[in-house]
KEMAR-186021 format. One record per residue (C-alpha): chain; residue in three letters; residue number from 0; x negated, y negated, z negated. Coordinates in nm, 3 decimals. Example, Ala and Ser with C-alpha at 12.3 -4.5 7.8 and 13.67 -1.06 7.14 Angstrom:
% KEMAR-186021
<node dolo="A" nuke="ALA" kepa="0" c1="-1.230" c2="0.450" c3="-0.780"/>
<node dolo="A" nuke="SER" kepa="1" c1="-1.367" c2="0.106" c3="-0.714"/>
END
This chain:
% KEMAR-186021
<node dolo="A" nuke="UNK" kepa="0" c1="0.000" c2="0.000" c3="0.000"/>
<node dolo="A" nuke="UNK" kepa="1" c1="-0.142" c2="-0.380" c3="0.117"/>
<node dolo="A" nuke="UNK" kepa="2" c1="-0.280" c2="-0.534" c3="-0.247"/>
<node dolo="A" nuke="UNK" kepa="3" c1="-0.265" c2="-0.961" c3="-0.235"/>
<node dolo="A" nuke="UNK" kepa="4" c1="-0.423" c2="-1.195" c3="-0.447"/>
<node dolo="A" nuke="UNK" kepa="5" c1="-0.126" c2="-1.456" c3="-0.534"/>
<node dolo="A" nuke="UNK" kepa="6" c1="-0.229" c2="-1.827" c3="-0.588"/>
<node dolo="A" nuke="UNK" kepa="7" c1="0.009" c2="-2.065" c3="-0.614"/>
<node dolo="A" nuke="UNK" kepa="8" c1="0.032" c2="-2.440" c3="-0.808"/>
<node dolo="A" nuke="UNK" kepa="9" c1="0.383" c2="-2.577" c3="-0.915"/>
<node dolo="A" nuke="UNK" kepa="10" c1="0.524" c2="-2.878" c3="-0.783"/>
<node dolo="A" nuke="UNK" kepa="11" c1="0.638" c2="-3.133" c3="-0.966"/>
<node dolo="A" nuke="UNK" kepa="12" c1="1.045" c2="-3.005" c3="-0.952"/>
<node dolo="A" nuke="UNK" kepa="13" c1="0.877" c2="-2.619" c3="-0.982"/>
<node dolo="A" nuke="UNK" kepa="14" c1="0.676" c2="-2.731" c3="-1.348"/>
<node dolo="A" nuke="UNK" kepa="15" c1="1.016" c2="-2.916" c3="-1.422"/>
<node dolo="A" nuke="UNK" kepa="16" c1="1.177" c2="-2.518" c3="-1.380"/>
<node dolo="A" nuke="UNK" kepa="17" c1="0.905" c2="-2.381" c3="-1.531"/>
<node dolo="A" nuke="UNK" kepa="18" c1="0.962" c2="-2.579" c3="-1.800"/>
<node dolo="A" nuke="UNK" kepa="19" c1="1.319" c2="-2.496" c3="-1.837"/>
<node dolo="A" nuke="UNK" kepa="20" c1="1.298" c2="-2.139" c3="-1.830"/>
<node dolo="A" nuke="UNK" kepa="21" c1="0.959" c2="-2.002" c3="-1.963"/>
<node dolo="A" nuke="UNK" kepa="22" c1="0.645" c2="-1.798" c3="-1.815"/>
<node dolo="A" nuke="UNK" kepa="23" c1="0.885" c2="-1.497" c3="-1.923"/>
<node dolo="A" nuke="UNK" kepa="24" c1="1.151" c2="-1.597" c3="-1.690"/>
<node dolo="A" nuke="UNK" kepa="25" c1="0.933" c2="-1.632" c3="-1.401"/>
<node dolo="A" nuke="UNK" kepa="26" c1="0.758" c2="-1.371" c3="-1.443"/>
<node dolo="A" nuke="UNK" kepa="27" c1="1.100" c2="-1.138" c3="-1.484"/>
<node dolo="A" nuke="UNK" kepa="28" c1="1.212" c2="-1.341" c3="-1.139"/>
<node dolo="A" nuke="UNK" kepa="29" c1="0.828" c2="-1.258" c3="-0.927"/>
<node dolo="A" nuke="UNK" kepa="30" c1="0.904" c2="-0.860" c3="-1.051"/>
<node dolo="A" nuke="UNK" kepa="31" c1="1.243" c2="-0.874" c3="-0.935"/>
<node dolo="A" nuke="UNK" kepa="32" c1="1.152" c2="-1.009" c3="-0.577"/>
<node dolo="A" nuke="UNK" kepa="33" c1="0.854" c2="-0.776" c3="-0.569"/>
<node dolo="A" nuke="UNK" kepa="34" c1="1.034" c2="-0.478" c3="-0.661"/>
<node dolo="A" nuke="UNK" kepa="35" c1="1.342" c2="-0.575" c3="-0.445"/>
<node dolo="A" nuke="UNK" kepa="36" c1="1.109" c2="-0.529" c3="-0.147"/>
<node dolo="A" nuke="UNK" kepa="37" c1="0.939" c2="-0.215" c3="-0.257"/>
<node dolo="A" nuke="UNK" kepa="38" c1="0.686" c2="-0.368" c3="-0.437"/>
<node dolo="A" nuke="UNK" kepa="39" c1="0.452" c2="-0.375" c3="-0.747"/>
<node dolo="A" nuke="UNK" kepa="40" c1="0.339" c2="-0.637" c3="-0.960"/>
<node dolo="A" nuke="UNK" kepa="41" c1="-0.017" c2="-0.557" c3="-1.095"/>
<node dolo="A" nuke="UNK" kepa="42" c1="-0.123" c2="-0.834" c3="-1.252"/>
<node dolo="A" nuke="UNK" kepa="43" c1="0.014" c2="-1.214" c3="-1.326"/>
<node dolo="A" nuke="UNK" kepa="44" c1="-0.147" c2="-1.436" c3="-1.500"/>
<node dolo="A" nuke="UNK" kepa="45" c1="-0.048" c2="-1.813" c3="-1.575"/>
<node dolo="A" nuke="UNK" kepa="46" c1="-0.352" c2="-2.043" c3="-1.561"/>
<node dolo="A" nuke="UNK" kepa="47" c1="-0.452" c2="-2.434" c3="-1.555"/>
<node dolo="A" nuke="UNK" kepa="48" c1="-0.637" c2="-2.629" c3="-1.335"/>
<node dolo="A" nuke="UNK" kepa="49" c1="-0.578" c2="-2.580" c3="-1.004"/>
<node dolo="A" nuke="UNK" kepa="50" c1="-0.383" c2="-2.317" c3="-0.944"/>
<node dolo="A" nuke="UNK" kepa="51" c1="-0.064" c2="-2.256" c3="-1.241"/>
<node dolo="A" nuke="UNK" kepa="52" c1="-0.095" c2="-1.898" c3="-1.198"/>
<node dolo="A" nuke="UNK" kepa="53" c1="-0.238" c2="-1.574" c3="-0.998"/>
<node dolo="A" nuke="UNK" kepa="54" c1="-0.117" c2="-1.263" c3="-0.963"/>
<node dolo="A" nuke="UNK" kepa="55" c1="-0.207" c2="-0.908" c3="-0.803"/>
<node dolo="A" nuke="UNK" kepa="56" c1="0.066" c2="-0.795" c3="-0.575"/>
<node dolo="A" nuke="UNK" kepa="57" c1="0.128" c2="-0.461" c3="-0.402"/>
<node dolo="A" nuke="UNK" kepa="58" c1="0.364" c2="-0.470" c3="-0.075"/>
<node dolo="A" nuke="UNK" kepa="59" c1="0.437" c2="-0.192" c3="0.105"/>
<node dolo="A" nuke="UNK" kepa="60" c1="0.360" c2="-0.371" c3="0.452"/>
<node dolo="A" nuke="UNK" kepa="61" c1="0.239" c2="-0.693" c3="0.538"/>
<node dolo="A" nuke="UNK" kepa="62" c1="0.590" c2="-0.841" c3="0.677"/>
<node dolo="A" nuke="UNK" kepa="63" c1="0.683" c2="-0.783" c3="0.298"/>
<node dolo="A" nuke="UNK" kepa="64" c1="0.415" c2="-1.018" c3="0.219"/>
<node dolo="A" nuke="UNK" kepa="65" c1="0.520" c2="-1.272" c3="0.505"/>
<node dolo="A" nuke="UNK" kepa="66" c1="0.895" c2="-1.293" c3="0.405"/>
<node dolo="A" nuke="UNK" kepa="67" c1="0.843" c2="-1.375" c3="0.015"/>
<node dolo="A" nuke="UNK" kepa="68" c1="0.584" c2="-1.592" c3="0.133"/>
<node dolo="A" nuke="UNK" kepa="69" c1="0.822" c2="-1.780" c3="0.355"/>
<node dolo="A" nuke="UNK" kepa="70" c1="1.094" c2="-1.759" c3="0.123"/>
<node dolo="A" nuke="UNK" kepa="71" c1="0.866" c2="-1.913" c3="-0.194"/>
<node dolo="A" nuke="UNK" kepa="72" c1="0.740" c2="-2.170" c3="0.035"/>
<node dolo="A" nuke="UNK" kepa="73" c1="1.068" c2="-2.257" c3="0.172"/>
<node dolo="A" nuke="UNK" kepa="74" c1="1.182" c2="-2.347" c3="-0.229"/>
<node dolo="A" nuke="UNK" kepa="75" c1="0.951" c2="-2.613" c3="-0.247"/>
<node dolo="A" nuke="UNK" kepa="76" c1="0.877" c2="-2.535" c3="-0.609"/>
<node dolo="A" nuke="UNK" kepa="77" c1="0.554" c2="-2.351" c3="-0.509"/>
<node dolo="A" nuke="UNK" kepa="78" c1="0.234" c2="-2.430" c3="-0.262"/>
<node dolo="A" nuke="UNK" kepa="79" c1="0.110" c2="-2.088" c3="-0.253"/>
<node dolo="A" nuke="UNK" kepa="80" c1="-0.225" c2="-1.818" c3="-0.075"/>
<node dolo="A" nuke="UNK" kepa="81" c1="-0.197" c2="-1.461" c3="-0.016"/>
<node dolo="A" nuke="UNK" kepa="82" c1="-0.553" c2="-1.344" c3="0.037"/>
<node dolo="A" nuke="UNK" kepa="83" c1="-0.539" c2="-0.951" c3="0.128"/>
<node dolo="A" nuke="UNK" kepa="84" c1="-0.729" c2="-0.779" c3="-0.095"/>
<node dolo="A" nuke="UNK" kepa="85" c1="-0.961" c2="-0.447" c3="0.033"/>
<node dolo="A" nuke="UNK" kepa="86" c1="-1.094" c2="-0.178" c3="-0.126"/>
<node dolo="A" nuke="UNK" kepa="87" c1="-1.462" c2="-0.064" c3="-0.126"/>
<node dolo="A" nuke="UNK" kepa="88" c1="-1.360" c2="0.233" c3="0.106"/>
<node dolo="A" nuke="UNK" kepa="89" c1="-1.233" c2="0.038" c3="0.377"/>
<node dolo="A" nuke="UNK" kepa="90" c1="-1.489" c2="-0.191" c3="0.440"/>
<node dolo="A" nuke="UNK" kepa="91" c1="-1.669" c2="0.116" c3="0.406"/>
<node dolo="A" nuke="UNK" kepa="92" c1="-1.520" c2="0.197" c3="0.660"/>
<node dolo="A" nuke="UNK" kepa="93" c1="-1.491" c2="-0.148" c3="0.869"/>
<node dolo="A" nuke="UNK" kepa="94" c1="-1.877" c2="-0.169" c3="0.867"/>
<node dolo="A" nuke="UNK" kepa="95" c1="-1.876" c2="0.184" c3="1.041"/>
<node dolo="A" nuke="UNK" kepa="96" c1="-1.695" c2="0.024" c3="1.349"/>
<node dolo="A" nuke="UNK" kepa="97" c1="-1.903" c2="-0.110" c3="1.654"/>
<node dolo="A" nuke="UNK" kepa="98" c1="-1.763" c2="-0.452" c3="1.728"/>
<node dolo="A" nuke="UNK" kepa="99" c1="-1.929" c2="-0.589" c3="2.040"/>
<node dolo="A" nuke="UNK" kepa="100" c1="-1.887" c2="-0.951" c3="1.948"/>
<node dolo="A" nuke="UNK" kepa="101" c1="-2.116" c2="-1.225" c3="2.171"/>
<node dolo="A" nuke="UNK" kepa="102" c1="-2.179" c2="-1.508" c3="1.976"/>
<node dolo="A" nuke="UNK" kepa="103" c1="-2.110" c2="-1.834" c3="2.148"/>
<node dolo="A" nuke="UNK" kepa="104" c1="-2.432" c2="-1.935" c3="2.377"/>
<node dolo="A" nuke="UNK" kepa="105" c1="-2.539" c2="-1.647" c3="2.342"/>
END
């Protein structure tokens, strides 16, 4: 299953929600998104500076990924990344691969 590193800041209305209803109740509302699409939630963490919180996310494919990214983004209350995340065993295997790449000017 994909893993993502979550990063995502609040807006100024999103910190006004957070407010409101607690870490507990956004985290409860990320696990049922997550879960409603097959999901996982590994790890969330809130945080300060800048980014308001990170999480480790499982999806079971990347248009998973794309549509609660579109969906969060689309709320306004978040500016969030999804970096994919790899495991030692696939770029194992990626450095394995010929790539005939030119270089430009080359």
């Amino acid at each position: 299953m994909p893993k993502y590193l979550i990063q995502a800041s609040y807006t100024p209305e999103g910190t006004k929600g957070l407010l409101a209803e607690g870490a507990s109740g956004r985290r409860d509302a990320v696990e049922q998104v997550v879960t409603g699409l097959g999901g996982t939630v590994e790890a969330l963490y809130f945080a300060f500076g800048e980014d308001d919180f990170v999480g480790i996310i499982d999806f079971p494919d990347q248009v998973s990924m794309a549509a609660v990214s579109l969906g969060v983004k689309a709320s306004g209350a978040l500016r969030t990344r999804a970096t994919p995340l790899l495991t030692v065993e696939e770029i194992d295997e990626a450095t394995r691969r010929q790539v005939g790449f030119r270089p430009p000017g080359a």
